[in-house]
N, C-alpha and C positions, 0 to 999 in steps of 0.2 A: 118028704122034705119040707121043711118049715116054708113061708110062702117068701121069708127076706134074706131067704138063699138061693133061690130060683133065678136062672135067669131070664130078664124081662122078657124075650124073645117065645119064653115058653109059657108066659101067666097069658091067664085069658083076657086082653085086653087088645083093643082096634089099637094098633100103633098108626094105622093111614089115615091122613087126610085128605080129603077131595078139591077140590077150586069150587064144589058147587056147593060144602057144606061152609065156605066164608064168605057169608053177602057182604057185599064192600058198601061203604059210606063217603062218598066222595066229596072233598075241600079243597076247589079250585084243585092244581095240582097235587092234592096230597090226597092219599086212600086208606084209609083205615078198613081193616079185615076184622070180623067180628072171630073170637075163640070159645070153644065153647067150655065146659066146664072140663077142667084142669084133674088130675088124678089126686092133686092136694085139696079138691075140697075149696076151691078159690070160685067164686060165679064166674058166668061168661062177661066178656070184654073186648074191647077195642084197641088196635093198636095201629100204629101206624105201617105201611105192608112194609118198608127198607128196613124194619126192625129182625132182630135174628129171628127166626119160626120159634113159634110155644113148641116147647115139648111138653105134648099131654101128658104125657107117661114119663116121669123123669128117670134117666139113665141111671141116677145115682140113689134112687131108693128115697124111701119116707120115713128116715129114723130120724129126724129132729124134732124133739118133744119138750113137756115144759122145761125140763132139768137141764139138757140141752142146749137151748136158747139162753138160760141165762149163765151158763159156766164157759160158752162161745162167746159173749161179751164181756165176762168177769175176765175170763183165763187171756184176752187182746188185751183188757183194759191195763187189769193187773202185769206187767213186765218187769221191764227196769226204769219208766216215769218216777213211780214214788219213792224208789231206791236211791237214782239217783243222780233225781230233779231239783230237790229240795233246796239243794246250797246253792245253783244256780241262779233260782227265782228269789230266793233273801237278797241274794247279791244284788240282783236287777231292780228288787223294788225297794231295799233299803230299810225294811223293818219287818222285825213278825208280825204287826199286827196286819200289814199290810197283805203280806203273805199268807196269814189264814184267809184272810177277804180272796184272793185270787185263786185259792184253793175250792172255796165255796161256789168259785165264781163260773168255776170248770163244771159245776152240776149244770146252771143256767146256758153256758153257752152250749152244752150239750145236749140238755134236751128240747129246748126251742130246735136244734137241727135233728135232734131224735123225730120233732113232729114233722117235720118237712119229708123226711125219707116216709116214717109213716103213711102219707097223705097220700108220694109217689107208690108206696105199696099197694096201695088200696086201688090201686088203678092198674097195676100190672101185676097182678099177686101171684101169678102163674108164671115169672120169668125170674133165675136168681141171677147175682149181677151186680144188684144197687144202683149204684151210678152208672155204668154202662148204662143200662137201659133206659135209667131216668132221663138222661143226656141226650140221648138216643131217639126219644118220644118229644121231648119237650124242643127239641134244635132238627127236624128230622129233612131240613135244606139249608144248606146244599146239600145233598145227597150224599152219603159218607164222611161229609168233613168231621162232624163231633164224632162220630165211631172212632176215625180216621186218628182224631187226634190224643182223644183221650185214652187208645187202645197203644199209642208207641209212647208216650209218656206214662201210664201205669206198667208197663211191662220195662221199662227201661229206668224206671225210681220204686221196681218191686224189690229190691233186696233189703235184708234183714241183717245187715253189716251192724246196728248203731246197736240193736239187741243183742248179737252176736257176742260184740267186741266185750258188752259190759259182762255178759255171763261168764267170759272168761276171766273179768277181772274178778270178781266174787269165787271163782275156780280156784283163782293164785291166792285171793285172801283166807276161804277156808283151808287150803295148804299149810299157807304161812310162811310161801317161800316169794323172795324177788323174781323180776323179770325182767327181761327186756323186748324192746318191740316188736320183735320178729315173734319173740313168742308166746306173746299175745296173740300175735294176728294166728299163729299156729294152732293154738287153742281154739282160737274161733273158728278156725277154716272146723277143725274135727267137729264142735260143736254142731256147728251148723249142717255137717253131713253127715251125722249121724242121726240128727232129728228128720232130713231129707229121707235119709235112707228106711229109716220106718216104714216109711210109704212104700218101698219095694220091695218088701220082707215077702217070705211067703210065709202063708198063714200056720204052717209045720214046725218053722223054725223057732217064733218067738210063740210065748202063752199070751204077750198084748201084740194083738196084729193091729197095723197100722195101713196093711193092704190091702182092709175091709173096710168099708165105709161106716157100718155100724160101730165096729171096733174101734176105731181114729174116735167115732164121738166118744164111746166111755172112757177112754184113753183122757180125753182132754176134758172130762169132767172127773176123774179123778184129780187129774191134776189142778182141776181150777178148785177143788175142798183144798187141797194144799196149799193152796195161795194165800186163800182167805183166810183159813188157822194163821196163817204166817203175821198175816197183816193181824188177827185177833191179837196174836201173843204180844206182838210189838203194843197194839194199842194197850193193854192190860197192864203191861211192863212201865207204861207211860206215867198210867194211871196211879199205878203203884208206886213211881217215885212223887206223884203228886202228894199222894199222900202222907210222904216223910218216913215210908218205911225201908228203902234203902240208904245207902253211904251218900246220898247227895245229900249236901248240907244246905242247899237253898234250892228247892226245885222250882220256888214261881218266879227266881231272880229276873230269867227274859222276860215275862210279861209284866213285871210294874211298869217299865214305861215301851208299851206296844209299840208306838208310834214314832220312838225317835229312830233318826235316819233320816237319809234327804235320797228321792226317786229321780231318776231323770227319765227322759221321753224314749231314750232309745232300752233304756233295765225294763221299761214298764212293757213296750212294747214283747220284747225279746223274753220277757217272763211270761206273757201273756201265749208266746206261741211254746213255750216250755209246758205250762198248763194244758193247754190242748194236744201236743205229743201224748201229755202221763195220761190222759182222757180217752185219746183217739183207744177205738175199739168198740166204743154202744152201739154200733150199727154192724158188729160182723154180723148179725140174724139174719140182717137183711138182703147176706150174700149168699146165705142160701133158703132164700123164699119158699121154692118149688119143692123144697125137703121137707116142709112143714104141711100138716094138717091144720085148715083153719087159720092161717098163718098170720091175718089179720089183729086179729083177735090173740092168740097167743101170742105174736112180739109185743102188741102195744101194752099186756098186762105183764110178763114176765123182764121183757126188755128193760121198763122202768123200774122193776123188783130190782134187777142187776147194776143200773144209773143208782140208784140209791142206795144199794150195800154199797161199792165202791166209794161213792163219795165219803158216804161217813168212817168208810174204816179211812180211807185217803187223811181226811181232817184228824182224827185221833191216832193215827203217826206222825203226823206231822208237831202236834201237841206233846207228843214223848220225844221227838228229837228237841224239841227246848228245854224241856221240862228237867234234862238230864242236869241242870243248872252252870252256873257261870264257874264253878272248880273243877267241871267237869266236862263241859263242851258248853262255850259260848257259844251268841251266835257268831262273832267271828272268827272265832273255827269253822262253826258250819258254814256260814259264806265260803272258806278256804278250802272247804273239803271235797270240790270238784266232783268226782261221780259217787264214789264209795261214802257215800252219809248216811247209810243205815251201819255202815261198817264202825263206824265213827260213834257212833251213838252206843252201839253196843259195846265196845271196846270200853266207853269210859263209865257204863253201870253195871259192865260185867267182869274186865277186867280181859285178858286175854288166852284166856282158859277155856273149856272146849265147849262148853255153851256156846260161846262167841262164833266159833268156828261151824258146831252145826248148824245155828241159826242160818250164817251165811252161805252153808250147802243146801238151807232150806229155800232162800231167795235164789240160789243160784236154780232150784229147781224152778222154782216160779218162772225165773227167765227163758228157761227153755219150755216149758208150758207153754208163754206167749210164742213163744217160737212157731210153734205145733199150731194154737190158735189161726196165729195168720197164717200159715199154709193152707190150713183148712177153709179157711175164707177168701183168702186172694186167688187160690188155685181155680175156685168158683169164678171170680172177677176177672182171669185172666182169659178161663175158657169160654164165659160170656166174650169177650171181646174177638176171641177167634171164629165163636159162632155168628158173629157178624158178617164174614165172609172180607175183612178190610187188611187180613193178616195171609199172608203167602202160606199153603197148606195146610187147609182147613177141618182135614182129618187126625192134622198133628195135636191141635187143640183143642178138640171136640170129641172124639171117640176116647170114649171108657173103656177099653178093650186093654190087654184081655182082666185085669184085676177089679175093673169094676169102680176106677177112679182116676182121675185127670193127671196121668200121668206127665204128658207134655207139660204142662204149667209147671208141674214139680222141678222140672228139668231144669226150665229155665229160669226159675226163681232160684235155685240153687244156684246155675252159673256165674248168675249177675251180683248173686250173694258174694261168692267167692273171689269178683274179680271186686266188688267195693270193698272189700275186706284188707286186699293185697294193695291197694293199690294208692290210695289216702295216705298222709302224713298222719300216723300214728296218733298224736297226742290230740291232732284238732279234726278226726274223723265222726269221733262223735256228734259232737256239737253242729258239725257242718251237713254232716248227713241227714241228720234230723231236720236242720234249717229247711235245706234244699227239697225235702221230702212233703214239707209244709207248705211252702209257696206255690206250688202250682197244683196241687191239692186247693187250695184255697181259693186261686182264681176258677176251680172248675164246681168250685161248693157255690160261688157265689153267684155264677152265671145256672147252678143250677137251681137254686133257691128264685131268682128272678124266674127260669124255665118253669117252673110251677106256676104260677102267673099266667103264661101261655099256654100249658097245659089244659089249666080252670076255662081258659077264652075257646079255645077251638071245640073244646066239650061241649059248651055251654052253646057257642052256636049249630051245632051237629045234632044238641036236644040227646046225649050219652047217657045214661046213666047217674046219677050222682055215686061219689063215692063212698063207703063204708064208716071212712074218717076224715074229715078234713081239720086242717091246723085253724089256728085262730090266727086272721090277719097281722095282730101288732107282732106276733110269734115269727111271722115269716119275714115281715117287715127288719125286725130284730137280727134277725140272722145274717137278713141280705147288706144290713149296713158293721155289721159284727167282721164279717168278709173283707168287705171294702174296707174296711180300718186295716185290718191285717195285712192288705196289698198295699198301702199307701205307706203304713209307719215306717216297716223295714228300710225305707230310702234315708230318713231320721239317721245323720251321723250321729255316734256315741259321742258322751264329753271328748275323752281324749284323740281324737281326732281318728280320721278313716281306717287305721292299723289297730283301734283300741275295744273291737266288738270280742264274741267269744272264740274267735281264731286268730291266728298269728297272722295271716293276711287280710286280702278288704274285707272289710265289713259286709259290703251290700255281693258276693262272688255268687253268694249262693241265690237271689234273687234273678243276676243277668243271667244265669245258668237253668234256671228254671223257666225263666222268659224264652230263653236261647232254643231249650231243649221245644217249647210251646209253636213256636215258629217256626222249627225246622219242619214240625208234623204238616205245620200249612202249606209249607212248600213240595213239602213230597205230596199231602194230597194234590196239590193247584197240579205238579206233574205229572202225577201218575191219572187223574181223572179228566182233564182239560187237557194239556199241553199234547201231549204225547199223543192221544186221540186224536187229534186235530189234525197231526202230521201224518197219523197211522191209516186213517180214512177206517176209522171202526169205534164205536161206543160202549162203554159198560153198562151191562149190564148183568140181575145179580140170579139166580136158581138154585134149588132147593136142591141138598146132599141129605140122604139118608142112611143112616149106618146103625151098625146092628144095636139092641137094648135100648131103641127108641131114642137115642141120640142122631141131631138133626143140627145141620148150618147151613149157612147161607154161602156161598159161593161167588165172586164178582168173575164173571166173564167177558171175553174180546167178540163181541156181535160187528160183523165187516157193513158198513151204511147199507149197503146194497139188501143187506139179507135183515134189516131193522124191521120192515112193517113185517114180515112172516113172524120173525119170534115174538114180536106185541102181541101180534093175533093169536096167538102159539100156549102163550105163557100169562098167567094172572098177574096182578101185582106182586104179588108175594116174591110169584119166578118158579110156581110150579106148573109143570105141564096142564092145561084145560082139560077135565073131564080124565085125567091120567092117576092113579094111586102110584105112591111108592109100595118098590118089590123089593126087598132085602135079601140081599143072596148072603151065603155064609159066609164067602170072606168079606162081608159087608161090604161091597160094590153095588150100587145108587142104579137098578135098570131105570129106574126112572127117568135119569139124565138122557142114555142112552134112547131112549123111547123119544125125549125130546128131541132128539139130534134128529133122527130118522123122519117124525111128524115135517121137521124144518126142511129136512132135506124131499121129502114127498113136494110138499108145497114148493117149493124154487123149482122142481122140474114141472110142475102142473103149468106155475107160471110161465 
């Protein structure tokens, strides 16, 4: 049997760690555990011990290669952004030429943050996650609260409602029948569980299984070549009416005068976080780290192969949506044409003939592409976050069992999918979803771009390592003020006053809502780790779960005051039993917990 059909359980590799093969390095209260080299080929490292445990041996296999990595950031990038973003960001910034510049401009803000994860890679290259972990290392006290918070705000802003919704509009347009809102949302709901459902297939029923891990990858590199063709032919088509060899009778008409139109602070703004939506995706690699051989080295050369096809086909569609000329689609049409401006574009140099229509079942595939993309990478992010042990049943989101893939995550990205779907005012779902989805995203980019900073300091005094990569200062600098513009502008009322943003209600909803959702995390953590403690006369703390295929989390436990100095003595930092391996039994139950219980309970009757 080939070696990446096997399961981990039965390859010859030590899945146990010991407490005495992690020499600790101690800072003031914090303990960094050294790991030692990773089954991806990543060196040894340090990390701080309340971080989820390394999995040496990763649960989920080593099939991320170069091809991989960069069809995992094309196939996120590529969605429905450059579909349809377009008439949006004209409207906000008031001119094409301005709008080519913000186009461009999404290379720049992206990879100055491409270098930041980078740098964080380079230092945990053995944990997938991305920001989980980075947030995690760089914030690691209070104790829980960045896990705490950033794991019920990504799981609660994980749905795929805004890509959903559009792939059904592109459904109804290659039809070429009407609708109405309910069924759209119906469309979407099937869409979107049908690309869920992949993931639960058995590998008998379909010829592309999506309940292998390997499979899901070629699956979504197929589909990320189909994207790019997509994006090729539009940009070709562009080209071609530049050239004067279609029925448009003036194709450079919008560019004589690039520049005219008038911006305001809140279009510039609002088009800026429009940009960074059609962008977000250059870092799915980085969510799964642990999948990669060499991982360092492979994302930083392939990852910007992917930043840089993207951008340029991005720019050369967006040049064929003008280019279509003023008899044919101004731009204000395009301004007017709300999501569907690829639909728009092609209608009026195609006509409405079945060109037109397949093109549009060709994006509509792209759409669900991205679909698959981010499952494949947030399911990663979400089970990182449950591996943290700061999530109630930590088997649910950590065990690969039995298909070999993160099941749990899927579950509930699906649900949350289906209730943001149903549940939005139809017409301004989009727009707001997306908003909301960006803002507190944003305040965790930019406290984590400062975290790097602390990162670099606590290394630096510990005498660690340096890392494989680091960013260039004005790059991080860049990023961290790039953020904070983003958090500040959005409060910018529109000209036409607080009802006049891209939704029918206030302007700023989706900002307190995002702050809202930021604060409640701090309050559930302040209760659940302080308050309640206090009263309860017991403390957490956290121990090491083992389950079977070498999947491993961390656990937070109720230690009664009385019985706190036994389990310190008891237990490493980490939270694994002193001098104890994990034993895996088959129905994947952890004797090793068990073994700790017994050591704690020997010691209180000694005492």
């Amino acid at each position: 049997m080939p070696s990446w059909r096997k399961p981990f359980s039965k390859r010859d590799v030590d899945q146990g760690v010991t407490a005495e093969e992690e020499p600790e390095v101690a800072d003031g209260s914090l303990r960094y555990v050294q790991v030692d080299q990773a089954g991806n080929g990543s060196d040894p490292t340090y990390q701080e011990a309340t971080g989820a445990p390394v999995e040496v041996n990763s649960p989920l296999g080593y099939d991320v290669g170069p091809v991989t990595i960069i069809f995992l950031n094309i196939s996120m990038m590529i969605g429905t952004g450059v579909y349809s973003t377009p008439s949006t960001i004209l409207k906000g910034v008031g001119s094409v030429g301005l709008s080519m510049i913000y186009w461009a401009l999404g290379f720049v803000t992206s990879i100055t943050s491409f270098s930041v994860y980078l740098e964080f890679a380079s230092y945990y290259s053995n944990r997938s996650g991305s920001e989980v972990v980075y947030l995690e290392q760089a914030y690691p006290r209070p104790k829980w609260l960045f896990p705490t918070a950033f794991a019920f705000q990504t799981i609660v802003l994980s749905f795929s409602s805004g890509n959903s919704i559009v792939l059904a509009e592109y459904l109804f347009a290659t039809s070429g029948s009407s609708y109405t809102a309910w069924q759209l949302k119906g469309v979407a709901v099937a869409d979107y569980t049908i690309a869920t459902l992949q993931k639960f297939t058995d590998a008998n029923e379909l010829p592309v299984v999506m309940a292998n891990t390997k499979f899901s990858y070629w699956f979504s590199n197929g589909v990320g070549i189909v994207k790019v063709l997509t994006l090729v032919f539009i940009s070709i088509t562009g080209l071609v009416v530049l050239g004067g060899h279609t029925k448009v009778e003036n194709p450079l008409v919008n560019f004589e005068h690039p520049f005219e139109g008038k911006a305001t602070a809140y279009g510039l703004t609002n088009s800026l976080y429009k940009i960074i939506f059609s962008y977000a995706g250059y870092t799915n690699a980085f969510n799964v780290v642990n999948e990669v051989k060499n991982p360092i080295k492979q994302i930083r050369r392939n990852g910007f192969i992917s930043l840089s096809v993207v951008t340029a086909l991005y720019i050369l569609a967006n040049i064929a949506y003008f280019a279509a000329g003023k008899s044919y689609l101004p731009k204000e049409d395009l301004a007017a044409a709300k999501q569907i401006a690829a639909s728009l574009f092609l209608q009026n140099v195609f006509g409405t003939g079945r060109a037109v229509k397949g093109l549009n079942f060709l994006i509509a595939l792209s759409s669900f592409g991205n679909l698959l993309a981010v499952l494949l990478g947030q399911s990663r992010v979400i089970r990182e976050c449950g591996r943290q042990g700061v999530l109630p049943w930590p088997r649910f989101w950590a065990s690969t069992k039995p298909l070999g893939t993160p099941l749990g995550p899927y579950f509930v990205k699906w649900l949350l999918t289906i209730i943001m779907i149903l549940a939005p005012p139809a017409g301004d779902a989009f727009n707001f979803i997306t908003d909301l989805q960006v803002y507190p995203s944003s305040i965790f980019s930019l406290l984590l771009s400062i975290g790097l900073y602390l990162v670099r300091w606590r290394r630096s005094r510990l005498n660690l390592p340096r890392p494989t990569f680091r960013a260039w200062d004005p790059v991080v600098i860049f990023t961290i003020l790039l953020n904070l513009f983003l958090l500040v502008m959005p409060w910018y009322p529109p000209n036409g006053g607080q009802y006049a943003g891209d939704v029918s209600f206030w302007y700023a909803t989706y900002v307190v809502t995002g702050i809202a959702i930021i604060l409640g995390c701090v309050l559930y953590y302040w209760l659940w780790v302080w308050a309640l403690p206090r009263f309860g006369g017991y403390r957490i703390r956290q121990e090491v779960l083992t389950f079977g295929a070498g999947a491993q989390s961390h656990r937070l436990v109720k230690v009664p005051v009385g019985e706190l100095d036994v389990w310190d003595q008891t237990h490493d930092a980490v939270g694994r039993p002193v001098g104890v391996s994990p034993v895996v039994t088959e129905d994947g139950q952890d004797s090793e917990v068990k073994r700790a219980r017994e050591v704690v309970a020997t010691e209180k009757s000694a005492a």
